[in-house]
C-alpha positions in Angstrom: -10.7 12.2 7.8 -7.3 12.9 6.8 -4.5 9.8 7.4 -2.0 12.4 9.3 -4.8 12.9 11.3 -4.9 9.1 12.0 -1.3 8.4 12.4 -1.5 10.9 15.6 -3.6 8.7 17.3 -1.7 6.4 20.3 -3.5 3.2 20.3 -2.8 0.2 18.2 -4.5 -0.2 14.4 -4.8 -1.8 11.1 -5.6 -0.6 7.5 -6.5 -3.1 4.6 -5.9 -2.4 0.5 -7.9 -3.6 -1.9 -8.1 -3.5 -5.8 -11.1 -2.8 -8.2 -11.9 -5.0 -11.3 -10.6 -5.0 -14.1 -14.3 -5.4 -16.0 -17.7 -4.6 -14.9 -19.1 -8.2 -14.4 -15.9 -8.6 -11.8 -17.6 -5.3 -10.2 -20.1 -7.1 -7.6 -17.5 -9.8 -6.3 -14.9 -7.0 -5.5 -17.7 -4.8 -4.0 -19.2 -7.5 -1.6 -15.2 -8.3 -0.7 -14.3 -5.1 -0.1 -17.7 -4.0 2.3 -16.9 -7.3 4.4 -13.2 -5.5 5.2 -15.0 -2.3 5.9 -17.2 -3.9 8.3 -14.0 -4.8 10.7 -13.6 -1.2 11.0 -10.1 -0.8 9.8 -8.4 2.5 10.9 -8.7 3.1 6.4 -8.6 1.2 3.5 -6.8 2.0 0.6 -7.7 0.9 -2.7 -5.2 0.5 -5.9 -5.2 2.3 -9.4 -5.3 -0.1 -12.5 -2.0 -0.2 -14.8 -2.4 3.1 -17.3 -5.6 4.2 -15.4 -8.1 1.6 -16.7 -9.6 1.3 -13.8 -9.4 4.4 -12.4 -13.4 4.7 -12.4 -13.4 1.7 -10.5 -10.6 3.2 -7.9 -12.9 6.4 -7.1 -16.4 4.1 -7.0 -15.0 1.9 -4.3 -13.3 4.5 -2.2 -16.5 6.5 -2.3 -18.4 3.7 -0.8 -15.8 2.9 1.8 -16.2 6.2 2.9 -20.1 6.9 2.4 -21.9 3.8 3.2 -19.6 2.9 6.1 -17.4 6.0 7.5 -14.2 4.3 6.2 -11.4 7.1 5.5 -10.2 6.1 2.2 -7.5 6.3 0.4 -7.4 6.3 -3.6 -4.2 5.6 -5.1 -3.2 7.5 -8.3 -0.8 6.5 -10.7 1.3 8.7 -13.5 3.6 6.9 -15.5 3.7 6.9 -19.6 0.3 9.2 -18.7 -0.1 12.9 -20.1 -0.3 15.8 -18.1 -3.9 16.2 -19.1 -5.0 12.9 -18.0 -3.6 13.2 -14.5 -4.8 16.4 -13.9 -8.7 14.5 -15.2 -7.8 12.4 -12.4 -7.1 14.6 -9.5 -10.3 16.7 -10.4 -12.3 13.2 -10.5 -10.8 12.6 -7.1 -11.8 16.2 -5.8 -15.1 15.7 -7.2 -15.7 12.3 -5.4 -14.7 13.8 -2.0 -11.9 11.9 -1.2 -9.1 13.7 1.2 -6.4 11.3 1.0 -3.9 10.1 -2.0 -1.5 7.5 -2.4 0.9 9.3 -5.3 2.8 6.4 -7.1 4.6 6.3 -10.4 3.2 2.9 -11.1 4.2 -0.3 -12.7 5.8 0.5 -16.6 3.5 -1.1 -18.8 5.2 -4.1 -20.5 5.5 -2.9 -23.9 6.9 0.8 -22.3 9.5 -1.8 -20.9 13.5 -0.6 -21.9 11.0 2.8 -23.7 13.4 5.8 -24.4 11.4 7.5 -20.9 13.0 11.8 -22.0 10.1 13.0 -22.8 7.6 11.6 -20.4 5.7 14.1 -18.6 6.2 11.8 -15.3 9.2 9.4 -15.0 9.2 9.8 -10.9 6.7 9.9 -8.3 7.9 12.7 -7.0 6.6 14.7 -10.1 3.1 13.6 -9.5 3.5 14.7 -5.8 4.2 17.6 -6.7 1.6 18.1 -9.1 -1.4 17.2 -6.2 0.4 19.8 -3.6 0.1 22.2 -6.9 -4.0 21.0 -7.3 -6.9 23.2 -5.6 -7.5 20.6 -3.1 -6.5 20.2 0.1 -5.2 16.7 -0.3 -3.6 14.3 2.6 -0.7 12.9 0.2 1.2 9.5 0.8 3.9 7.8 -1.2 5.3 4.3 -1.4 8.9 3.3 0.4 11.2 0.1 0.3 12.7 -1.2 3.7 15.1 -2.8 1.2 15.9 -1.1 -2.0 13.9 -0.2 -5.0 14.5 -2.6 -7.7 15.5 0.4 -10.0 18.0 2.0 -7.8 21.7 1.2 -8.0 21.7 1.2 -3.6 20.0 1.8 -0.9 21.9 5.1 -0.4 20.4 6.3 -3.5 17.5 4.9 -3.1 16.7 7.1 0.2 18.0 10.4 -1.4 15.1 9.8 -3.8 12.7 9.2 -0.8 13.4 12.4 1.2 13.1 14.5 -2.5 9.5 12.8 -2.4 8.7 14.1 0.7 10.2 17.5 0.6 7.9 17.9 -2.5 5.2 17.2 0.0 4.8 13.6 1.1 3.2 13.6 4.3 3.2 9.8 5.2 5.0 6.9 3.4 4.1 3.1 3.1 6.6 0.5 2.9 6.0 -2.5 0.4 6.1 -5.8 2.0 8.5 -7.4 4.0 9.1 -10.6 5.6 11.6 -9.8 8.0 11.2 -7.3 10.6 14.4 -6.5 11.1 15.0 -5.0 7.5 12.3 -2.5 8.3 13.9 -1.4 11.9 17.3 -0.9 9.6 15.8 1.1 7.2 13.8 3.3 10.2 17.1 4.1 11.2 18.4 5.3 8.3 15.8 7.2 6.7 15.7 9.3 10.0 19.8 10.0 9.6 18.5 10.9 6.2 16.3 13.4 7.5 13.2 11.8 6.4 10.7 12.5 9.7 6.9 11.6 8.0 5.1 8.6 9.7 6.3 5.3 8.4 3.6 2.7 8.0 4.7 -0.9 7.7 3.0 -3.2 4.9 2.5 -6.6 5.8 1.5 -9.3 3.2 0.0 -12.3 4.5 1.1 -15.2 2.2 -1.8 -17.8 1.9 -0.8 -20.0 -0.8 2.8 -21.1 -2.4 2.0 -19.4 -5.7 2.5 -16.0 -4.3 5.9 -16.2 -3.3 7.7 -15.7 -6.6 5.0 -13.1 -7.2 6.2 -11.6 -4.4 9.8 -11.6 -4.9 9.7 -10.5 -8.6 7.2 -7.5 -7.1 9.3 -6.1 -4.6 12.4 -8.5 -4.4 11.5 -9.0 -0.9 14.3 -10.8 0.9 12.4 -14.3 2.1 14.3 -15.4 5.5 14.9 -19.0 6.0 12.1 -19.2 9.3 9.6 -18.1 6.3 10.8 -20.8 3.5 10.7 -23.2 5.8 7.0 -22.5 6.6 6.8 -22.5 2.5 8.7 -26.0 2.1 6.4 -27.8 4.9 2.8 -26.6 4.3 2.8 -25.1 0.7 1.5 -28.1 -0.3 -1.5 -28.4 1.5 -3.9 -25.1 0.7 -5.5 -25.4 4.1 -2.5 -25.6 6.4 -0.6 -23.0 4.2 -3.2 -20.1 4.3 -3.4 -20.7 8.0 0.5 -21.1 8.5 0.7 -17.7 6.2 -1.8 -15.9 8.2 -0.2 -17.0 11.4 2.9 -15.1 9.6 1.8 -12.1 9.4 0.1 -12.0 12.6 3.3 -12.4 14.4 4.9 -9.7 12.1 2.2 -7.5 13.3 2.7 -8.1 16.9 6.1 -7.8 16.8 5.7 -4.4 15.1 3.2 -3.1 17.6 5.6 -4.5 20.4 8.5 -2.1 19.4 6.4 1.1 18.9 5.2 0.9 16.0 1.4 1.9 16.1 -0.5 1.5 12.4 0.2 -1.4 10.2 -1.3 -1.5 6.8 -2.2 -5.3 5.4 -2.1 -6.1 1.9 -5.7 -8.0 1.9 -5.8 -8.5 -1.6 -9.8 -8.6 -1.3 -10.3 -11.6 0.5 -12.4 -11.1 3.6 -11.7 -14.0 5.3 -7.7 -13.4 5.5 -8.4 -9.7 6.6 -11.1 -10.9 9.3 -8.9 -13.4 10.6 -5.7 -11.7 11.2 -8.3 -8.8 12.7 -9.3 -11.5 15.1 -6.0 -12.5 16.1 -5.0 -9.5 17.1 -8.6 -8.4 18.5 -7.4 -7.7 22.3 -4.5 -5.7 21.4 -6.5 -3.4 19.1 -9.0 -3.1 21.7 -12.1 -5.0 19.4 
């Protein structure tokens, strides 16, 4: 099923994202995590592409079994930067080949010895490239793309930033997903301006439950997510303790969710980051207003 399709429904959901190894004997860990997120049911799952497609196999293997073995719509991301033309079209036939209807087109992380590269003759420096290869492929693909409620770390502002966005989806974006955020407010900004803009696609909010201390600077050098003083303060009190922090972190999230859902907003896509028990939890806290 296609995730437009899903976006038209009027009933409150949630997707999860995971990520495949990065080596075989990691294969069976990340499988078993990521069937225990399917089995909540999720409205889709998406799964990531490894840096420079080396984990590409992995990518279409997962999403094939999200979709086969539990009737999961999946959706495989597919990244192009520093890649050749001939490699990414390899990749969109291995993703026609493997069935799956929905893409996530990204440019990807530049590989840290790429970093400060002379980028002129890449065959992809922007997403919106890759976009517009997929719309160009024989395949009748269901194509997402990535969005920042604040500003991409690459743009000069935010102005520019959404000029960029609305090219992406004029080459033939037809839902975008935002990368985390911590305040709810930056997203409800940026909602408003996109649709001044012109931009008119579904918007679905990513929400990344923090469970441990360690993952804030992660996250901030990421995305540099703005981290409100409510949220530090959770940080400074129970980042300490493992137990209190991945329960004060879920807690987080869930109340980002609900607030979301409260003001319209009807699909929210969790960063689960493969752990079962984070996704499952948050999916129970919310269990009466999705209706499970």
């Amino acid at each position: 099923m296609k995730i437009i399709d899903l976006l038209k429904k009027d009933t409150p959901s949630l997707s999860f994202e995971v990520f495949p190894p990065k080596t075989d004997t990691a294969f069976e860990s990340v499988r078993v995590a990521t069937e225990e997120i399917a089995k909540l049911r999720p409205s889709f799952m998406s799964v990531t592409y490894g840096a420079g497609g080396g984990t590409s196999q992995y990518t279409l293997d997962i999403a094939k079994r999200i979709k086969q073995q539990y009737d999961v719509p999946s959706l495989a991301h597919l990244t192009c930067v520093s890649s050749t033309k001939d490699t990414v079209h390899e990749r969109i036939e291995d993703i026609k080949a493997a069935g799956i209807q929905n893409v996530m087109a990204l440019r990807g992380d530049i590989p840290q010895q790429l970093q400060g590269a002379d980028r002129t003759n890449w065959a992809y420096r922007h997403a919106v490239e890759l976009v517009r290869e997929l719309k160009q492929a024989d395949a009748d693909f269901c194509i997402g793309g990535a969005c920042y409620p604040e500003i991409h770390p690459e743009s000069k502002n935010q102005q520019e930033d959404i000029r960029y966005l609305k090219e992406k989806v004029d080459a033939g974006c037809e839902f975008l997903t935002t990368q985390m955020f911590f305040d709810n407010n930056l997203l409800y900004n940026f909602l408003y301006k996109i649709r001044e803009a012109g931009i008119t696609v579904p918007i679905i909010p990513g929400i990344m439950p923090i469970t441990n201390a360690n993952q804030v600077e992660r996250a901030v050098k990421l995305s540099g997510s703005f981290m409100p003083q409510r949220f530090k303060s959770l940080v400074d009190k129970f980042g300490h303790d493992a137990a209190a922090m991945k329960q004060a972190g879920i807690a987080y999230a869930t109340d980002q969710i609900i607030d979301l859902y409260a003001n319209g907003i009807k699909i929210v896509h969790v960063y689960s980051m493969n752990k079962p028990d984070v996704a499952a939890k948050i999916h129970d806290n919310l269990s009466c207003i999705l209706g499970k």
